[in-house]
N, CA, C and O atoms as CSV, one atom per row, in Angstrom:
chain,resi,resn,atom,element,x,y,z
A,1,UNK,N,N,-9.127,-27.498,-7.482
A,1,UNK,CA,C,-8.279,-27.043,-8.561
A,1,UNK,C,C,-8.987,-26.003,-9.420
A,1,UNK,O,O,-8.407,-24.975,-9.770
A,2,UNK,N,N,-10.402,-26.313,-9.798
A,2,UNK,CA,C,-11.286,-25.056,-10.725
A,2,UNK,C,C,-10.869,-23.834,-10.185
A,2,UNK,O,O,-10.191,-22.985,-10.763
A,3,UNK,N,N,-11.608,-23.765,-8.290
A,3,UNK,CA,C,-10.777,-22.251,-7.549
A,3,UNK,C,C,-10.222,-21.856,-7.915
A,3,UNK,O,O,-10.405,-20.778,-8.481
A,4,UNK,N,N,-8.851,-22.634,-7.821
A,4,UNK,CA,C,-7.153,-22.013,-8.136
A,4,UNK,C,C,-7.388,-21.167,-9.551
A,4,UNK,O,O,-6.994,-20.014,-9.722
A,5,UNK,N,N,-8.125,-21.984,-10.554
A,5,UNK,CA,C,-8.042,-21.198,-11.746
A,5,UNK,C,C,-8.784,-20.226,-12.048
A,5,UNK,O,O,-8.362,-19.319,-12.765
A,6,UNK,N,N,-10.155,-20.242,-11.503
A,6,UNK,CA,C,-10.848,-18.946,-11.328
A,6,UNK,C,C,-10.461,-18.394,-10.649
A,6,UNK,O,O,-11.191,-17.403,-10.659
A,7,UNK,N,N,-9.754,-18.251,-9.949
A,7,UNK,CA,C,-8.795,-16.874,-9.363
A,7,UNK,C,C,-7.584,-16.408,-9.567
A,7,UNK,O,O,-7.240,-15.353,-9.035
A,8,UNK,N,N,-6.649,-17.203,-10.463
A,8,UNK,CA,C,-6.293,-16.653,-11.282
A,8,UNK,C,C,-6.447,-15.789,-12.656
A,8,UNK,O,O,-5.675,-14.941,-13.103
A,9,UNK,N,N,-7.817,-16.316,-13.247
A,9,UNK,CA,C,-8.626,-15.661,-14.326
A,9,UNK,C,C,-8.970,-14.684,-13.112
A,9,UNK,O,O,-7.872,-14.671,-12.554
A,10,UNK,N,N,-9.698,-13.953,-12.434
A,10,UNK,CA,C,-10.162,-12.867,-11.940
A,10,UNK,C,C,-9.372,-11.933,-11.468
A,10,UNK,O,O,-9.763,-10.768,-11.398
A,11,UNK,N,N,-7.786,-12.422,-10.962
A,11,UNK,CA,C,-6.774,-11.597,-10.926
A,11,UNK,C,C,-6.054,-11.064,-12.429
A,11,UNK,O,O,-5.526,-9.952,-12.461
A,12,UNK,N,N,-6.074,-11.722,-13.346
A,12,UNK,CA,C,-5.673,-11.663,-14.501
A,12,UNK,C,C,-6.452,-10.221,-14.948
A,12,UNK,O,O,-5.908,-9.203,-15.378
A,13,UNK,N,N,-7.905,-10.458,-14.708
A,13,UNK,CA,C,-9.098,-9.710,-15.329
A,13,UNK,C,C,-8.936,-8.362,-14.736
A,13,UNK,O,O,-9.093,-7.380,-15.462
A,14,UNK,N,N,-8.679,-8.243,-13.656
A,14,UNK,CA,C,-8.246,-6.777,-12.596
A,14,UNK,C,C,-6.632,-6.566,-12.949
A,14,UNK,O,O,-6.147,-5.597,-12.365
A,15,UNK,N,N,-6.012,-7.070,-13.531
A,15,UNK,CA,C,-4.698,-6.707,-13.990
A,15,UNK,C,C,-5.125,-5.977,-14.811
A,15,UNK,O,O,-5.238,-4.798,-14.477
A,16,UNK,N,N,-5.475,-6.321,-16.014
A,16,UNK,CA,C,-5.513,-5.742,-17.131
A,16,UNK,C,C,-6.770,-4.471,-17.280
A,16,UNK,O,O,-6.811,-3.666,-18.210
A,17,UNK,N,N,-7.607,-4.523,-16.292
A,17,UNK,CA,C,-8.499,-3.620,-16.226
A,17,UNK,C,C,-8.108,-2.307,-15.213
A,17,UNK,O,O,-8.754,-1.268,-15.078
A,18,UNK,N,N,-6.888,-2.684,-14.575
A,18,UNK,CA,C,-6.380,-1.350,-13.948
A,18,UNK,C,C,-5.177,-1.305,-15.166
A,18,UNK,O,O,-4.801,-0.138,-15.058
A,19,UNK,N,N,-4.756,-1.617,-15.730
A,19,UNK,CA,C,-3.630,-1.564,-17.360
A,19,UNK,C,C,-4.524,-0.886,-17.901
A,19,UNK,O,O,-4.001,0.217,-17.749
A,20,UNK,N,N,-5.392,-0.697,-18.375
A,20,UNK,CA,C,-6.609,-0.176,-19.326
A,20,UNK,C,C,-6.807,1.244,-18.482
A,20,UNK,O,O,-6.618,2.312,-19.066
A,21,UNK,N,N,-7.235,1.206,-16.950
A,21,UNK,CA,C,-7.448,2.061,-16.528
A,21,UNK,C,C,-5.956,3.394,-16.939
A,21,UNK,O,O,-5.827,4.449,-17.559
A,22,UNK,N,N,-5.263,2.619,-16.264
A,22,UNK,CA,C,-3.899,3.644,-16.109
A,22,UNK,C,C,-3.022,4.396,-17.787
A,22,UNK,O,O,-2.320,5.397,-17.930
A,23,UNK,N,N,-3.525,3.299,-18.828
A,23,UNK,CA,C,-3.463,3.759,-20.059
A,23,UNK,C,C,-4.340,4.929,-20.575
A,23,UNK,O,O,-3.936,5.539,-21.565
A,24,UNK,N,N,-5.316,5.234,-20.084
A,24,UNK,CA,C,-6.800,5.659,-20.450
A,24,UNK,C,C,-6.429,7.008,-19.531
A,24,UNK,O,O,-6.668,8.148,-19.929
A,25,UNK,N,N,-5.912,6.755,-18.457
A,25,UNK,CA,C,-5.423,8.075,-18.056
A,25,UNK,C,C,-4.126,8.626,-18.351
A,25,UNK,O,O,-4.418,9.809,-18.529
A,26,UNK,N,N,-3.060,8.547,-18.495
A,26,UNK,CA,C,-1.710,8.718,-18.792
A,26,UNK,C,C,-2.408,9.530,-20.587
A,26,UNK,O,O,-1.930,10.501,-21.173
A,27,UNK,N,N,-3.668,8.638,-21.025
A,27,UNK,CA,C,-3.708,9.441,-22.521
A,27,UNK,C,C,-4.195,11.068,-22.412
A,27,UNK,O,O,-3.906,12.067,-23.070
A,28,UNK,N,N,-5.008,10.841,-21.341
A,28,UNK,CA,C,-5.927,12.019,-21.066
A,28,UNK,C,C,-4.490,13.296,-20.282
A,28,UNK,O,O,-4.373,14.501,-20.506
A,29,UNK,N,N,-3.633,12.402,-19.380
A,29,UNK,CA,C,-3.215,13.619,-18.681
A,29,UNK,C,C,-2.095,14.218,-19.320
A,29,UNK,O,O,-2.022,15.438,-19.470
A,30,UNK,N,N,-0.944,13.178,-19.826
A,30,UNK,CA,C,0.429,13.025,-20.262
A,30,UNK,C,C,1.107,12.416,-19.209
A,30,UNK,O,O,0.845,11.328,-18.698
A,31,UNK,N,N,1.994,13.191,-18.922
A,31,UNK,CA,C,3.152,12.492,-17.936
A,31,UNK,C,C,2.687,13.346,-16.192
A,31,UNK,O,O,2.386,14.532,-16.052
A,32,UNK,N,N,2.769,12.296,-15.096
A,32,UNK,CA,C,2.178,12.294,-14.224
A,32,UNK,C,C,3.295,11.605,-13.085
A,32,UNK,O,O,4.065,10.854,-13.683
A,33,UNK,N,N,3.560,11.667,-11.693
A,33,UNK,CA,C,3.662,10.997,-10.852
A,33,UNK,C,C,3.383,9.749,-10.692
A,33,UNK,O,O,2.377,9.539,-11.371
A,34,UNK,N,N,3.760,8.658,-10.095
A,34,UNK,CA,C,3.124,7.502,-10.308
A,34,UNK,C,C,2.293,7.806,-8.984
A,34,UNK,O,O,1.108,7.477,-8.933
A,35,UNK,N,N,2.957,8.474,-7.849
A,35,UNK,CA,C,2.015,8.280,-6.437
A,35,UNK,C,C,0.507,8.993,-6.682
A,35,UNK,O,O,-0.525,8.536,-6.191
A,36,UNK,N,N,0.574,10.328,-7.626
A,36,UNK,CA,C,-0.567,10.901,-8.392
A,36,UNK,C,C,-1.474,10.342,-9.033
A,36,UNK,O,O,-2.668,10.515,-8.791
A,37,UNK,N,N,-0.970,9.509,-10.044
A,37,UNK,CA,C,-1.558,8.755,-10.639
A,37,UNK,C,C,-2.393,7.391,-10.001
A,37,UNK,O,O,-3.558,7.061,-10.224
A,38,UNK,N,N,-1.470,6.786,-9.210
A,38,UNK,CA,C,-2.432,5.741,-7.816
A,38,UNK,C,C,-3.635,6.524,-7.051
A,38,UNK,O,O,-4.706,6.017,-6.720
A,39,UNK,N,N,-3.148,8.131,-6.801
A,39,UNK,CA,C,-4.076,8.264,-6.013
A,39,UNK,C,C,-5.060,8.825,-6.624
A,39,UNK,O,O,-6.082,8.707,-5.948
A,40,UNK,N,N,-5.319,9.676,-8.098
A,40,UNK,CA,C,-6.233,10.221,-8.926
A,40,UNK,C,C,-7.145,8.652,-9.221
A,40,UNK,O,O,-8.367,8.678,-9.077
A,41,UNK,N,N,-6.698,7.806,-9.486
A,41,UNK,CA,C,-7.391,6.248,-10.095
A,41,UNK,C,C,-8.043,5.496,-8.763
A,41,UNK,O,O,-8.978,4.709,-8.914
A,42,UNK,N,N,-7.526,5.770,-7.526
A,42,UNK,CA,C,-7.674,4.966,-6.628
A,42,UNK,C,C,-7.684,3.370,-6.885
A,42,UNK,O,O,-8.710,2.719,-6.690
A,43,UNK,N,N,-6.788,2.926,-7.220
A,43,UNK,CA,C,-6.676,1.836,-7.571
A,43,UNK,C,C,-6.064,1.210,-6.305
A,43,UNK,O,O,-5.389,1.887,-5.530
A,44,UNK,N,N,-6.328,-0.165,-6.102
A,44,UNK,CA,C,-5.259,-1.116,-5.012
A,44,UNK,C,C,-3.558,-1.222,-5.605
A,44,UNK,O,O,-2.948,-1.630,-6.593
A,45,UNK,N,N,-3.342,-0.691,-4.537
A,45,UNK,CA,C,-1.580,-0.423,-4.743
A,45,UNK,C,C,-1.059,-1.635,-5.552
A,45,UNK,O,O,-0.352,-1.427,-6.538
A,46,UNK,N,N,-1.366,-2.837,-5.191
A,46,UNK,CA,C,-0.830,-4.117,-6.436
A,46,UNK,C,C,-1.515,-4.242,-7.665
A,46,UNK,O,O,-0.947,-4.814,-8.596
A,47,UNK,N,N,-2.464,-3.864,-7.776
A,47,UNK,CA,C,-2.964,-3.914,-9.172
A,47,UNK,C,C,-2.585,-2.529,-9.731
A,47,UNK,O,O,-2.834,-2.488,-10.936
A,48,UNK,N,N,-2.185,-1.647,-9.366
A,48,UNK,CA,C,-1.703,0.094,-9.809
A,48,UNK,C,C,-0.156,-0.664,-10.452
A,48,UNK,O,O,0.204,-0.319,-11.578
A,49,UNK,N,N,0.967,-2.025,-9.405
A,49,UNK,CA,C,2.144,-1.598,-9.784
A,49,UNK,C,C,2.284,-2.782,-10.979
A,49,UNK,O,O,3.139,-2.831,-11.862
A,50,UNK,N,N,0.888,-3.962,-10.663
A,50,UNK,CA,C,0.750,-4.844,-11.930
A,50,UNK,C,C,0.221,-4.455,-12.848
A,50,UNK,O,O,0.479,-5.182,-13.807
A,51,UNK,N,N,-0.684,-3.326,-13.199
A,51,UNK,CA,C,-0.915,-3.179,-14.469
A,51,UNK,C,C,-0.069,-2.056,-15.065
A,51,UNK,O,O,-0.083,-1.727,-16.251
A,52,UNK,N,N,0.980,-1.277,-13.689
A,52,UNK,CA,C,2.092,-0.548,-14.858
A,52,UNK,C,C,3.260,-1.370,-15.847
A,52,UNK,O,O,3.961,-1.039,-16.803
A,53,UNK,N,N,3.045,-2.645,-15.039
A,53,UNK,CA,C,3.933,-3.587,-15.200
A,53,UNK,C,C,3.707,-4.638,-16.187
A,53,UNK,O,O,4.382,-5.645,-16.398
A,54,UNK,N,N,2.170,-4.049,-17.005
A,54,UNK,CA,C,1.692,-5.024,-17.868
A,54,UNK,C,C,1.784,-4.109,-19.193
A,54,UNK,O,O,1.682,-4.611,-20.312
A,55,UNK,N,N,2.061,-2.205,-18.904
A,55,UNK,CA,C,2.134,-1.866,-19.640
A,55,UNK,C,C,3.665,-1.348,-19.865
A,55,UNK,O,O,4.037,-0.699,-20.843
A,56,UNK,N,N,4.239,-1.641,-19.091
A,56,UNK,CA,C,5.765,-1.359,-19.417
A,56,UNK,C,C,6.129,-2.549,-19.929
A,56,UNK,O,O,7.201,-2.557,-20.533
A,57,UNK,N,N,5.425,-3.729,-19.841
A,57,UNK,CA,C,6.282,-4.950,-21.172
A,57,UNK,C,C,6.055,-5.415,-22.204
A,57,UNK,O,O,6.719,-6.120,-22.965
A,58,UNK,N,N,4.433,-4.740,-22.263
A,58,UNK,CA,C,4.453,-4.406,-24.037
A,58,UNK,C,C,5.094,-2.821,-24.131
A,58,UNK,O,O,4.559,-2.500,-25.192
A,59,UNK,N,N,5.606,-2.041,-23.868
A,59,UNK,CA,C,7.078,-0.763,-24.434
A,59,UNK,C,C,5.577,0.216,-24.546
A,59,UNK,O,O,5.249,0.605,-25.667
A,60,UNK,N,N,4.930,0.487,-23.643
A,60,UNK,CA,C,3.837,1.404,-23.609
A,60,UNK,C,C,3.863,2.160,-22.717
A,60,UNK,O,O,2.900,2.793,-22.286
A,61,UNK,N,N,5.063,2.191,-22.297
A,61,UNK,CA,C,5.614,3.377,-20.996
A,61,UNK,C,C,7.310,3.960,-20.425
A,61,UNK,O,O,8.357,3.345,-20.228
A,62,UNK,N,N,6.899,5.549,-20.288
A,62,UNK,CA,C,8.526,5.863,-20.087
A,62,UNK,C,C,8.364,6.434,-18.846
A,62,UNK,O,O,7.281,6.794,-18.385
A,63,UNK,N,N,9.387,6.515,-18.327
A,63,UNK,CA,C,9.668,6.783,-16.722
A,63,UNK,C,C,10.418,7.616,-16.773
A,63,UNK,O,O,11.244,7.568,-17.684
A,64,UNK,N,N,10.447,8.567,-15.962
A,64,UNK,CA,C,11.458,9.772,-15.397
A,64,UNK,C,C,11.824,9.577,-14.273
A,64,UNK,O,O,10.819,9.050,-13.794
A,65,UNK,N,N,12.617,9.624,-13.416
A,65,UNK,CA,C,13.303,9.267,-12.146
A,65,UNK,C,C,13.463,11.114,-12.329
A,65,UNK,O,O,14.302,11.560,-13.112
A,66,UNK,N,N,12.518,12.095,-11.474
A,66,UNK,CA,C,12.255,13.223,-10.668
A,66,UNK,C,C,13.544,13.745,-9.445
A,66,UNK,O,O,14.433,12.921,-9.228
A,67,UNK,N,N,13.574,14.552,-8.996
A,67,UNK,CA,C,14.366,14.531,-7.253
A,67,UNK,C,C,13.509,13.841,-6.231
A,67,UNK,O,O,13.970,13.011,-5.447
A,68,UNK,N,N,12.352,14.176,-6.260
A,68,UNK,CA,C,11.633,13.362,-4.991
A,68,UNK,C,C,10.923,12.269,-5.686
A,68,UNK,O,O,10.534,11.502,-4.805
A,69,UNK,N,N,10.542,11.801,-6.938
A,69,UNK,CA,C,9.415,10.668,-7.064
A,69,UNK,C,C,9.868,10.740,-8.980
A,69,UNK,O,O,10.464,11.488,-9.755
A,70,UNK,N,N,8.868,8.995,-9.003
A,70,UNK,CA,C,8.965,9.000,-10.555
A,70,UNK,C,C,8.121,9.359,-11.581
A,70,UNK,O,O,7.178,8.570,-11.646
A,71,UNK,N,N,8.074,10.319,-12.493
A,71,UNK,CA,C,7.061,9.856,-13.107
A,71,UNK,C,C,7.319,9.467,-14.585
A,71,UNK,O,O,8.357,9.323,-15.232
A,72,UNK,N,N,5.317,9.288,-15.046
A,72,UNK,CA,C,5.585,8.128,-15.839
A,72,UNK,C,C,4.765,8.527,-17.259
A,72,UNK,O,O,4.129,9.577,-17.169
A,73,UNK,N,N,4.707,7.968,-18.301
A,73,UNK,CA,C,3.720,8.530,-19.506
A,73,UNK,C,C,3.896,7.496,-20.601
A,73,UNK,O,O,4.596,6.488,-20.697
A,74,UNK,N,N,3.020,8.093,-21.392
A,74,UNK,CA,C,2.828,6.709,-22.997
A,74,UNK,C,C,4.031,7.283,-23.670
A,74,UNK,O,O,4.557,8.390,-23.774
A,75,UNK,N,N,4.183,6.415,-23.963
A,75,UNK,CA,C,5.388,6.389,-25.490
A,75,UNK,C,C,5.063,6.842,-26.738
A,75,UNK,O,O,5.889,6.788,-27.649
């Protein structure tokens, strides 16, 4: 049972440290691609769409729906 929870704490910890990452860039660039933005950070594709997803539900992100792709930036 400890496992289970230390790996949830260590997934938790890489959530929020690619959230930090992707905030930290979106400040530096503005508004960006999201596929750009995955691939400038090189981040693992689930932690890229969980920590956009940690910052779109505290209201720390707006989205554009593009012709070919979305992109995305701080509020």
């Amino acid at each position: 049972m400890a496992k289970v929870k230390e790996a949830k704490i260590g997934i938790q910890e890489q959530i929020i440290e690619s959230a930090g990452q992707i905030y930290n860039y979106l400040n530096a660039k503005g508004e960006v691609s999201i596929n750009k933005m995955k691939k400038d950070l090189s981040l693992n594709e689930n932690f890229a769409e969980m920590g956009l997803g940690w910052l779109s539900r505290e209201d720390k992100l707006e989205y554009t729906q593009k012709a070919k792709s979305v992109t995305v930036r701080l509020r």
